[in-house]
C-alpha positions, -999 to +999 in steps of 0.1 A: +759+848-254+743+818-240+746+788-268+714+781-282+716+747-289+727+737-255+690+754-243+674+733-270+690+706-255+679+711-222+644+715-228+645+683-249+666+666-225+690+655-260+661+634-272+657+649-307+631+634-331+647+641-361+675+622-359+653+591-375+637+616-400+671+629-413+676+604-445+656+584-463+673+550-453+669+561-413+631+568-424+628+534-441+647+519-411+622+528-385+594+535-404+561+514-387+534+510-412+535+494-449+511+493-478+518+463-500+497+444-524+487+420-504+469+441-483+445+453-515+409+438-522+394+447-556+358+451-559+343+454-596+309+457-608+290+433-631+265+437-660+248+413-681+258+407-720+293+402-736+321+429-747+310+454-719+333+484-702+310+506-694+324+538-674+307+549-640+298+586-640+302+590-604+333+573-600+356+582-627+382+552-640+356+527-628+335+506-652+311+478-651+320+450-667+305+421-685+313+385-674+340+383-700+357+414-694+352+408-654+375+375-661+399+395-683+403+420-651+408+395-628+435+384-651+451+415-647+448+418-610+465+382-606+491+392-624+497+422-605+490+403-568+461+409-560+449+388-534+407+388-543+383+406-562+347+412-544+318+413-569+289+433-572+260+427-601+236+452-616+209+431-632+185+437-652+150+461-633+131+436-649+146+410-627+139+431-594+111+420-573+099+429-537+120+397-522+149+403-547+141+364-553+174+361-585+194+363-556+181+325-552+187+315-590+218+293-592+227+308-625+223+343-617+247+367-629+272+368-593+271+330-600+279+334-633+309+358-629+325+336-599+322+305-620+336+316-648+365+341-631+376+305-611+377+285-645+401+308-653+419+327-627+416+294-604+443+310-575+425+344-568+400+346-541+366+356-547+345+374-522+308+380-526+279+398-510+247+382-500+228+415-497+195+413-515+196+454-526+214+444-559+183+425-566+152+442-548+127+467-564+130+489-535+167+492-534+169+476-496+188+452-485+163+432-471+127+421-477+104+444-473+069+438-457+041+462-451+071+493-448+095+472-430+131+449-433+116+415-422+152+403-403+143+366-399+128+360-430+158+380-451+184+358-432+169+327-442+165+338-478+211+351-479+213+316-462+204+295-491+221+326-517+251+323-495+247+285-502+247+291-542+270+317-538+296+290-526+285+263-548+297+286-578+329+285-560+332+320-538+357+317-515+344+341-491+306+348-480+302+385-476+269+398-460+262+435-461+226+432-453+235+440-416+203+416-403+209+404-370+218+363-367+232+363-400+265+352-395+253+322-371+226+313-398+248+316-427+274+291-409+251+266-405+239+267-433+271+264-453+287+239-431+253+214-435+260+222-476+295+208-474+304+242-476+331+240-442+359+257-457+343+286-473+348+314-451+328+342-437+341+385-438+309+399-416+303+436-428+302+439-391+304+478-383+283+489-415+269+526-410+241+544-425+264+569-438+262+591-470+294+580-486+277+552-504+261+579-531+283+566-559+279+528-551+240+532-557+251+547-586+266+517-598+244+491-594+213+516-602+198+512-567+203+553-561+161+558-578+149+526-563+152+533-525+123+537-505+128+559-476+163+547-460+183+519-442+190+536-402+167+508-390+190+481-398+226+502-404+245+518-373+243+554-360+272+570-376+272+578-336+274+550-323+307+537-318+301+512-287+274+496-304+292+490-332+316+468-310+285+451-296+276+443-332+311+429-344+309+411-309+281+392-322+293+382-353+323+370-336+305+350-312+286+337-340+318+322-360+328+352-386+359+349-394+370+380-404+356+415-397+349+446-419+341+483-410+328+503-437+327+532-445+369+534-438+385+569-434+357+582-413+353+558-390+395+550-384+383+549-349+362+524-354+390+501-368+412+504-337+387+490-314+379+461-334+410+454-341+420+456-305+388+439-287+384+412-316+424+401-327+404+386-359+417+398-397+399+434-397+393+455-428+375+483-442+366+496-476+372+526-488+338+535-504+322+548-531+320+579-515+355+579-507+371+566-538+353+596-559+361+629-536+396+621-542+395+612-577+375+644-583+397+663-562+427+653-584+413+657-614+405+696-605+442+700-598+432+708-559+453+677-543+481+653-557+458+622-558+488+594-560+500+613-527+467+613-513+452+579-524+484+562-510+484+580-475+446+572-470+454+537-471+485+538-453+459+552-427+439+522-429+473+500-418+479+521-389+445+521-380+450+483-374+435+469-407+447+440-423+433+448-454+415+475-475+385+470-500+393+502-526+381+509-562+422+521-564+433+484-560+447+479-595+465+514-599+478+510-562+496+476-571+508+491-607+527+519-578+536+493-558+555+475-580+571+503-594+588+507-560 
């Protein structure tokens, strides 16, 4: 009888993949891809008043926080590496107006949270959004006029936020609002302000996807919105024009690129990673974040397993980086290891 081995050796030609798989220090030798905290980017959610946790329905083991427990978190996250925290506010309705005009109050409560998370956690980055939805009537990112976005107008108005935003000491200028000449605007604006070393992360492949449920949810937009955001967010379709739209905020001095939503659009990552060479990340939504957690806590998938291989994904996807709600219980693993 014909040896079976030798056959599988000659339809293999000897090369046998599982001779790197066979232990666990031959898998660590050659494995490719690593998660570590550095790669992690927190983002919490702010409310006004003192002493607050207040849990999100929609995205279970995530809570808004009040200024004072947002500076006891980013306490935590120091101490367990985390690079930066990126902020989000839900203020008060009565504050919302048509031109979501607190975004232009120096004290408003983003301001306040970056001021007072630097006084005390000086050596972790801050990274905040210049999006006006957080602070609209209508839940849009923009300003709306006679049932549409105004672009030029918006930009000018996250130019001179962006400007407060780094006067209360963000490191990082965010914009989400996906308006076109943004980043180019928002440059010259902060460099005229003194503001040259604050630096720009364009949200520059941001779809109109429906994984953003729970985030709207969070900062009690989800009942404001009027109609919805395809005229200024990319086709989930679209993936060439995405690259044209990161190519434009390169062109106009971002200095580091974001994709979001993150699993579904891994693609998407790749290429701009690829075309761009800049620091790319993505965040792992709302959306995201709250199938798994859901999933786990039905007993249907191990959520450690899961929650660590989705952002493994994001590493071999080409990402420097990953914005996820998991951040904190990711570098409590981490450490562990």
């Amino acid at each position: 009888m014909q040896d079976k081995t030798h056959l599988v050796d000659e339809i293999t030609g000897h090369r046998r993949m599982r001779r790197n798989r066979k232990a666990d220090w031959t898998r660590r030798l050659v494995q490719e891809n690593r998660l570590t905290v550095d790669d992690l980017i927190w983002p919490i959610f702010i409310v006004p008043g003192t002493g607050i946790v207040d849990p999100i329905a929609a995205m279970p083991g995530v809570n808004r926080m009040s200024v004072d427990k947002a500076v006891e978190a980013a306490k935590e996250a120091a101490d367990l590496g985390i690079p930066a925290l990126a902020t989000f506010p839900d203020i008060e309705m009565e504050l919302r107006d048509e031109t979501g005009s607190n975004s232009l109050v120096a004290n408003n409560l983003i301001n306040q949270t970056t001021a007072a998370i630097k006084k005390a956690v000086p050596n972790i980055g801050i990274i905040t959004d210049v999006a006006l939805d957080p602070f609209t009537s209508h839940g849009h990112d923009g300003i709306l006029r006679d049932g549409e976005i105004v672009n030029d107008e918006t930009v000018d108005q996250v130019v001179r936020a962006a400007i407060l935003q780094a006067d209360a000491g963000a490191d990082i200028i965010a914009p989400s609002e996906m308006m076109d000449g943004r980043i180019g605007a928002i440059r010259r604006g902060l460099d005229a302000a003194g503001h040259q070393s604050v630096g720009i992360m364009s949200y520059a492949t941001k779809f109109s996807s429906g994984f953003y449920g729970p985030y709207r949810e969070a900062i009690n937009t989800k009942g404001l919105l009027k109609g919805d955001k395809n005229s200024y967010y990319i086709n989930p379709a679209n993936g060439t024009e995405a690259i044209r739209d990161a190519a434009l905020d390169v062109e106009e001095g971002a200095d580091m690129l974001m994709v979001k939503p993150g699993l579904a659009y891994l693609d998407i990552c790749w290429r701009v990673k690829e075309a761009f060479g800049l620091p790319t990340f993505a965040y792992q939504v709302s959306g995201e974040y709250s199938q798994i957690k859901a999933a786990a806590m039905n007993g249907w998938i191990d959520g450690e397993r899961i929650m660590m291989e989705t952002l493994l994904a994001f590493k071999r996807a080409g990402c420097d980086g990953i914005l996820t709600y998991f951040a904190p219980e990711v570098a409590k693993i981490l450490a562990k290891r």
